[in-house]
Each structure stands twice: as structure tokens, then as C-alpha cells.
C-alpha angles and dihedrals in degrees: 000000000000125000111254124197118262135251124276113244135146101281091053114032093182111025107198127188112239128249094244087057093046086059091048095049088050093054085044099062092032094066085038095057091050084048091048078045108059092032085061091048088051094049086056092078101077092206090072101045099045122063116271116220093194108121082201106142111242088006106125080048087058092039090052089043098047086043087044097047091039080065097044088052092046093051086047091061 
């Protein structure tokens, strides 16, 4: 979770958040954007968003790893 900046109250008039805590925030959202990202590649396939009526045993694990490799080959190119 990112930091926020506090609340305003008597003692502090202008919270502020610090600088240490700004860095940290940037590298938060920038590992969360490549995640959103990825997670958004990966809902692309169909196959992986909609329900799968195969009875297949360790199907749905196949379907999530081919769907999962297609996008690392994609981000390779």
C-alpha cells in the first residue's frame, strides 16, 4: 500500500508526505503497473476469463501456464 499523507490536525497544520516515502510510493506503482499489466495480457486469452467445462484433471493449470508463457513470448518480441 502506498503512504498517504496525514491528516491535518493542530499540531501539523500541512502534513506533507516525506521524500523517502515519495520514492517508495514511485517504485510502488511502478511494480504495480507491470503486475495490472500482465494481468491484463493474460485476460486477453478468452479461454482464461470465461469458465472451462473440461473435467480434464490439471486442465485449467495447463490452460493458466500456456496463456501465461504466450505472454512471456509476446513481451520477448
Amino acid at each position: 500500500m502506498p503512504h498517504k499523507t496525514p491528516r491535518k490536525s493542530h499540531k501539523t497544520q500541512n502534513p506533507e508526505v516525506r521524500a523517502e516515502q515519495k520514492a517508495m510510493n514511485k517504485v510502488f506503482s511502478q511494480v504495480r503497473i507491470v503486475v495490472e499489466q500482465a494481468i491484463g495480457g493474460r485476460k486477453r486469452d478468452t479461454i482464461v476469463v470465461h469458465g472451462v467445462r473440461n473435467r480434464q484433471e490439471n486442465f485449467e493449470d495447463d490452460v493458466i501456464g500456456i496463456c501465461a508463457g504466450l505472454w512471456n513470448l509476446v513481451l520477448s518480441y
